[in-house]
C-alpha positions as CSV (number, residue, x, y, z in Angstrom):
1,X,123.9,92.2,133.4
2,X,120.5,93.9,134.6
3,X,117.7,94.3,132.1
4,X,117.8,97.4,130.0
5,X,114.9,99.4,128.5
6,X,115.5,98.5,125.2
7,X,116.6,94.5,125.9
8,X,112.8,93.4,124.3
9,X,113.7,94.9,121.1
10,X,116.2,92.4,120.3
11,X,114.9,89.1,119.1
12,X,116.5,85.8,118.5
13,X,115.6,83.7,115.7
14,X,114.6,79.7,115.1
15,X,117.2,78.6,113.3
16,X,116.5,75.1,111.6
17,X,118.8,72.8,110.1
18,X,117.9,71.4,106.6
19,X,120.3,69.2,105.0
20,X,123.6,71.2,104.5
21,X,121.7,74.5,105.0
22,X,120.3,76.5,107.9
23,X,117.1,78.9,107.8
24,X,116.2,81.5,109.8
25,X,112.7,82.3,111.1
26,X,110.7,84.6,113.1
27,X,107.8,85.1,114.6
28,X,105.8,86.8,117.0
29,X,103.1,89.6,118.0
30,X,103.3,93.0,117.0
31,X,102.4,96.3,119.3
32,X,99.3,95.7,118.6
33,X,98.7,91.8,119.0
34,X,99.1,90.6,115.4
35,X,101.2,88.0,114.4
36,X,104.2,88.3,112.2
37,X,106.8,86.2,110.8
38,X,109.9,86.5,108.8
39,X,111.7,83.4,107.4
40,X,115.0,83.5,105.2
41,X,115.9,80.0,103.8
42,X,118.0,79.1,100.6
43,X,116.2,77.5,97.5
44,X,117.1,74.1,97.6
45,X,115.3,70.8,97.4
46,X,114.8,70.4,100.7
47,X,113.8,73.6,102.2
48,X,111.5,74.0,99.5
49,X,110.6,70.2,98.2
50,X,108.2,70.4,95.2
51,X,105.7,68.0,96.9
52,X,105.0,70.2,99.0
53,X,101.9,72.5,99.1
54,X,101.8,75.8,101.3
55,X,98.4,77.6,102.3
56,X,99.5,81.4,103.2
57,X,97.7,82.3,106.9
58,X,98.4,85.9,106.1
59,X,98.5,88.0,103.5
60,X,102.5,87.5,102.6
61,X,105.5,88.5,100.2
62,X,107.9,86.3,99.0
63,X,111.2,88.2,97.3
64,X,113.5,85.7,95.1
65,X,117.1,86.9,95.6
66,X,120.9,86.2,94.5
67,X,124.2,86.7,95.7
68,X,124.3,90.4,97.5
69,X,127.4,91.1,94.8
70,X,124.5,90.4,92.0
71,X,121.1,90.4,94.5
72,X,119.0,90.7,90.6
73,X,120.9,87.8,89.3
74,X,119.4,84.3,90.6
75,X,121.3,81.1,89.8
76,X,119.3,78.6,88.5
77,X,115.5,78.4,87.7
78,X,112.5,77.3,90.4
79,X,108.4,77.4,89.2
80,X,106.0,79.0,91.5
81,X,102.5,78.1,90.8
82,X,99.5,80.2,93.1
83,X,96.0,79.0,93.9
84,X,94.1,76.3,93.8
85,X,94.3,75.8,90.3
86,X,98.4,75.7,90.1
87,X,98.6,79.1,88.2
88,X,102.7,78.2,87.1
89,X,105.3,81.5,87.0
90,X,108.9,80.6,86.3
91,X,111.2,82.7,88.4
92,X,114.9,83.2,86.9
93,X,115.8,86.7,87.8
94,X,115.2,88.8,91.4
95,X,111.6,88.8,92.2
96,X,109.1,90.2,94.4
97,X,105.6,88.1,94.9
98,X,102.5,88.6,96.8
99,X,100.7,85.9,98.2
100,X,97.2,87.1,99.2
101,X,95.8,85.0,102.5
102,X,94.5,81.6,101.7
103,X,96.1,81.0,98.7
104,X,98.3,78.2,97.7
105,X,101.8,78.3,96.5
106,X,103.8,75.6,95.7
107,X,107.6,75.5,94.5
108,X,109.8,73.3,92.4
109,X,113.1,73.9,91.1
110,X,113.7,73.6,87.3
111,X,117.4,74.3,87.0
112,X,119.7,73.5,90.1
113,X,121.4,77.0,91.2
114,X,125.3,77.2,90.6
115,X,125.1,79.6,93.8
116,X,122.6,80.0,96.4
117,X,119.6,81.7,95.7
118,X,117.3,82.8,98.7
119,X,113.5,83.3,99.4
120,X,112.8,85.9,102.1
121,X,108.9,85.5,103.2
122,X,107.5,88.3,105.0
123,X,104.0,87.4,106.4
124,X,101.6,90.8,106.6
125,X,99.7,92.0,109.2
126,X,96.0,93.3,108.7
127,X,96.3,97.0,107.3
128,X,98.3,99.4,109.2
129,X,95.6,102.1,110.8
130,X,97.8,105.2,112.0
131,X,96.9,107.0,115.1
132,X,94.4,109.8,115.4
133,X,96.4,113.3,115.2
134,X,96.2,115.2,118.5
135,X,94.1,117.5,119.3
136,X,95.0,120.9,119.1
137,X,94.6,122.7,122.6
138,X,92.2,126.0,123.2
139,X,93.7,129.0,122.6
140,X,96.3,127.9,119.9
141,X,99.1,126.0,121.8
């Protein structure tokens, strides 16, 4: 099939295997030359082991989700703790966290889910700037 206008729109994802489960990631360069990165992974033990401690590169948001019949109902019970310090939050019901650049987040599960619970990260690029209007032409048109 020849290449279409529109065939660069389309992006395929990383998948990765852990254990049992899959995640999806992806990443790449905006308009506009800034990097993105979207990853969807279920909360288990090993996509998101507890000794494990993860700098944000970007300014990012992390949503905590359930089952799409019940997406504000998460199974089980996991700790996030932010910064340096190990601020601790316990997450047990859909939940919506941002991660400022440079800060440190860490994640351990306290009660094992009875049904998959998933983390979708978004990573942020640098603040949106919107195009300067047009300007009008002389004579009103």
């Amino acid at each position: 099939m020849a290449k279409r206008k529109y065939d660069d729109c389309f992006l395929k994802p990383e998948i990765i295997q852990a254990g049992e489960y899959q995640i999806f990631k992806m990443k790449g360069k905006d308009a506009r030359g800034f990097d993105w990165m979207v990853r969807l992974a279920p909360i288990t033990e090993k996509t998101y082991p507890a000794d494990i401690n993860d700098k944000a590169d970007a300014d990012r948001v992390e949503l905590y989700l359930g089952q799409p019949s019940e997406i504000a109902k998460i199974s089980g019970e996991m700790e996030v703790a932010l910064g340096s310090e190990g601020e601790k939050y316990d997450i047990n019901r859909a939940t919506m966290v941002y991660v400022p650049k440079g800060t440190t987040v860490k994640h351990k599960i306290l009660k094992k889910a009875e049904d998959i619970t998933w983390l979708l990260n978004i990573n942020l690029t640098p603040k949106y700037v919107a195009p300067k209007a047009p300007k009008a032409k002389k004579g009103g048109k």
